[in-house]
N, C-alpha and C positions, 0 to 999 in steps of 0.2 A: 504494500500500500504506500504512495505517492501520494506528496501535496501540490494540488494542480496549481500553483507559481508561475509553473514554467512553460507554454504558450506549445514546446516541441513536445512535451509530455502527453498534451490532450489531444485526442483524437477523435473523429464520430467513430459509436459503435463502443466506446469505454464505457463500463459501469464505473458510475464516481455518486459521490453524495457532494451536493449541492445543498448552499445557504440562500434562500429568497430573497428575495428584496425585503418583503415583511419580517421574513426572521432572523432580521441581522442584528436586534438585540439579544434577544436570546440565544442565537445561534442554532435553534431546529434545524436539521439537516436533513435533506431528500434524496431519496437516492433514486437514481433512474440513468436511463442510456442515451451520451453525448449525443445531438441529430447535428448542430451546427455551433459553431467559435464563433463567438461574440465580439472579442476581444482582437486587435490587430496587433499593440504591441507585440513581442519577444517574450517578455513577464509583466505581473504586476502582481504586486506586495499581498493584496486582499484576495489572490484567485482570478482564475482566467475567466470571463463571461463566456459562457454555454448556454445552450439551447435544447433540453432535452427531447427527445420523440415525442411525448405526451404534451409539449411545447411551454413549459415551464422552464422559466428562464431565473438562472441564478450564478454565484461564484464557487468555482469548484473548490474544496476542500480536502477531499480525497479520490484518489483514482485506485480501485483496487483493479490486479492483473493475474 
């Protein structure tokens, strides 16, 4: 298990757990399967933006493999 940081890391078709938009004070996590990168830089600090199949969109946190 990987923290999605890293922009090369994330891929469509990864199961990763995902933080919401809504639950980024709590930090609830979601887990579901990458469809689309949100995000263009390389990295960013808080988690790559993803776009799951079920089309919930959040900051990856972990990417399991």
């Amino acid at each position: 298990m990987t923290n999605g940081t890293q922009r090369a890391s994330v891929k469509p078709g990864l199961e990763v757990d995902i933080v919401l938009k809504q639950d980024q004070r709590t930090g609830k996590l979601t887990r579901g399967i990458v469809k689309d990168l949100l995000t263009n830089s390389p990295n960013h600090p808080h988690g790559i933006k993803v776009r799951l199949t079920d089309g919930q969109v959040g900051r990856v946190k972990h990417i399991y493999t």
